[in-house]
C-alpha positions as CSV (number, residue, x, y, z in Angstrom):
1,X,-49.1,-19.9,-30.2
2,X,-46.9,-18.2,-32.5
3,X,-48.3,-14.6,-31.5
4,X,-47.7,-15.5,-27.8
5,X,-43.9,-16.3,-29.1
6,X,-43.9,-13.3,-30.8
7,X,-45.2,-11.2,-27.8
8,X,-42.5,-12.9,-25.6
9,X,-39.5,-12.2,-28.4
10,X,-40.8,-8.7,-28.4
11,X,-41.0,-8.3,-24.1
12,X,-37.3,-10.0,-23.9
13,X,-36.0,-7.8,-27.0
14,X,-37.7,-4.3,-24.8
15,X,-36.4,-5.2,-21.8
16,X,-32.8,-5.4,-23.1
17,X,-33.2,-2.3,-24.7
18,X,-33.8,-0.9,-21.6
19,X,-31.2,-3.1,-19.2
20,X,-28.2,-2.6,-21.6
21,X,-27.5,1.1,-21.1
22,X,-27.5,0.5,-17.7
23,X,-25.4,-2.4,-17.7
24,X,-23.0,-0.6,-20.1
25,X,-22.3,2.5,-17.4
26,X,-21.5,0.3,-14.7
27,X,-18.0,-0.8,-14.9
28,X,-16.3,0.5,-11.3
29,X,-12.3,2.2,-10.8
30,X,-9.6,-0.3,-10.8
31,X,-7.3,0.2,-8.4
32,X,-3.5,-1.2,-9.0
33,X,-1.5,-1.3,-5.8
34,X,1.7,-3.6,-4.4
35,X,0.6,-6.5,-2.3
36,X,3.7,-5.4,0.1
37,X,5.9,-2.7,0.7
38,X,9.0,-3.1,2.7
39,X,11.1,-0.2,4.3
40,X,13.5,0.5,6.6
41,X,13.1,2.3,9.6
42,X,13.5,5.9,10.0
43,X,13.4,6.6,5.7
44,X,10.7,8.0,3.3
45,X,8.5,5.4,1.4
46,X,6.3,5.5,-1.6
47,X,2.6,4.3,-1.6
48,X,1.9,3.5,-5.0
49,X,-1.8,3.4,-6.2
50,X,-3.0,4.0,-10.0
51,X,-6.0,3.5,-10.9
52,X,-8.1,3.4,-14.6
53,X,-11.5,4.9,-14.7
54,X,-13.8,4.4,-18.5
55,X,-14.9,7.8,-17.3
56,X,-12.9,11.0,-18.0
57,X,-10.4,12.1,-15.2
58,X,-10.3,15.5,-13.6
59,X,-8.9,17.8,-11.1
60,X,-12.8,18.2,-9.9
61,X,-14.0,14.5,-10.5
62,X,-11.8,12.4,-8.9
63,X,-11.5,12.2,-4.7
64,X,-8.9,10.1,-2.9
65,X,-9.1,8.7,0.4
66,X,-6.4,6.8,2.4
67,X,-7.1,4.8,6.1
68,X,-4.5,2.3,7.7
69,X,-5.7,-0.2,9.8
70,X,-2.5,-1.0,12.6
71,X,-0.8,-4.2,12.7
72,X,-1.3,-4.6,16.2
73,X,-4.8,-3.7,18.0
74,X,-5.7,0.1,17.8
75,X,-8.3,2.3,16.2
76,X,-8.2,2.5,12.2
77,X,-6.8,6.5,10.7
78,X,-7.4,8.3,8.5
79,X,-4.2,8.8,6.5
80,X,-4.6,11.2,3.2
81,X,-7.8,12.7,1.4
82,X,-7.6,14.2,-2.1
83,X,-10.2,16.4,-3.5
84,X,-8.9,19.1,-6.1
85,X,-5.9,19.6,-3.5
86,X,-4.4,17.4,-1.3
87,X,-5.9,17.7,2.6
88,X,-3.0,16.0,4.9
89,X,-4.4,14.7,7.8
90,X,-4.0,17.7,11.2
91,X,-3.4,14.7,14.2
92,X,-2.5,11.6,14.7
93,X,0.7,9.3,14.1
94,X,0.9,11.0,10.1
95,X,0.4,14.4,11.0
96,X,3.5,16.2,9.3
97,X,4.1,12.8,8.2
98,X,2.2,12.2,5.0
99,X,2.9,13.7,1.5
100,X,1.0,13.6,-1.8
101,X,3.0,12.3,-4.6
102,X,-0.1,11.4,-6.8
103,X,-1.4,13.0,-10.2
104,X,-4.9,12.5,-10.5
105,X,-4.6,13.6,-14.4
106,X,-1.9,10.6,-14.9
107,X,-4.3,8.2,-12.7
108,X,-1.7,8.1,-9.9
109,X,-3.0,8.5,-6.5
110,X,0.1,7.9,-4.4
111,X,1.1,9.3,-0.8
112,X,5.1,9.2,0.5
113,X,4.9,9.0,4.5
114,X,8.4,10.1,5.7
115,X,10.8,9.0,8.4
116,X,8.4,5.5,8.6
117,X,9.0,3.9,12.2
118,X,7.6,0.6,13.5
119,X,3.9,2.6,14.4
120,X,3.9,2.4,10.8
121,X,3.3,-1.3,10.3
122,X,-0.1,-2.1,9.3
123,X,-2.7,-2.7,6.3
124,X,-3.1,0.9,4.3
125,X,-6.3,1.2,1.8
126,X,-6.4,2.8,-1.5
127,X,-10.1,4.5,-2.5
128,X,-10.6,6.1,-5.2
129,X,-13.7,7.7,-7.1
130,X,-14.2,9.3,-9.9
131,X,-17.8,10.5,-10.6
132,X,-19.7,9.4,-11.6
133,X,-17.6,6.2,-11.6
134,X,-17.7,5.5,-8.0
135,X,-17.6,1.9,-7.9
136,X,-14.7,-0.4,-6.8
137,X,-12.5,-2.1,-4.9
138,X,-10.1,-0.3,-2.6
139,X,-6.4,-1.2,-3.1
140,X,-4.6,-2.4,0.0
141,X,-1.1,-2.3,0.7
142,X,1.1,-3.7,3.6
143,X,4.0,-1.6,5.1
144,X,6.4,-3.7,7.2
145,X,9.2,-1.2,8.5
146,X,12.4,-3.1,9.2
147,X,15.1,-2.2,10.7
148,X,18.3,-1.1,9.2
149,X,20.2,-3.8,7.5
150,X,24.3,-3.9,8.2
151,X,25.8,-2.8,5.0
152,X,28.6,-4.6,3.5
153,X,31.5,-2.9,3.1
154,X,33.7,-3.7,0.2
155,X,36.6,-5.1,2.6
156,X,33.9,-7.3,4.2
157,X,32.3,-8.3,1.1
158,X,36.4,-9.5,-0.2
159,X,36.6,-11.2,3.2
160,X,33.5,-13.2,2.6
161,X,34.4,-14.4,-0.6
162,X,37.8,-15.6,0.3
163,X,36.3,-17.4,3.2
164,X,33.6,-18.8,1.7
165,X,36.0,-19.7,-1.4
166,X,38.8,-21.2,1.5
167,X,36.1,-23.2,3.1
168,X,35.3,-25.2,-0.6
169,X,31.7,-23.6,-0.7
């Protein structure tokens, strides 16, 4: 009985020898987005997606790709694709439109898309890989492009307080 026990103890004790390593080099990229983005029509925004690998971080190992699925029915795009240099995408709706503002040495893979208009709202996806750590979730961020708010003047603003301060509110 106890060399049975003993046999087991020594099986279990093998097999996490050879389990662990494994299970230590799987950990996945983190990706660290905004849940929302707001901007207003016609003006430059910033994408922001970071990301922490337990793996080094080079020009060479780590590859970027952007899509954006629309807000209302149409066909996914692709938006962005990193890979040593940024590759900005030749057609579509963010052709001229798209700019890298990442650093893939300070873990930043973010994209500004300029002059944003209402084709812009929709669901954009942050992937990022860094071999050999080239599990993860994607980040996803939502764009809602509004359009421009009236601006207060200071005159208005003065009126608006007076009122408001007339009126007992």
């Amino acid at each position: 009985m106890f060399n049975t026990i003993y046999q087991m103890i020594l099986l279990f004790v093998l097999l996490g020898g050879f389990l662990m390593p494994g299970v230590r080099q799987v950990s996945g990229v983190q990706i660290y987005t905004a849940a929302e983005v707001e901007a207003v029509n016609g003006t430059d925004v910033t994408l922001k997606c970071t990301f922490s690998s337990s793996y080094p971080v080079s020009r060479q190992s780590v590859s970027v790709i952007w899509d954006f699925q629309p807000l209302n029915p149409g066909r996914d795009e692709n938006v962005f694709f990193y890979l040593e240099s940024p590759y900005p995408p030749t057609e579509g709706r963010f052709r001229n439109r798209v700019v890298w503002s990442g650093d893939v040495m300070e873990k930043d893979a973010s994209i500004t898309l300029r002059q944003v208009s209402p084709t812009f709202n929709g669901t954009y996806t942050c992937q990022v890989r860094n071999i050999p750590d080239v599990h993860g979730r994607k980040g996803e961020v939502v764009l809602r492009v509004v359009s421009k708010t009236a601006s207060l003047y200071p005159y208005d603003l003065l009126m608006a307080i007076i009122l408001m301060a007339g009126a007992g509110v």
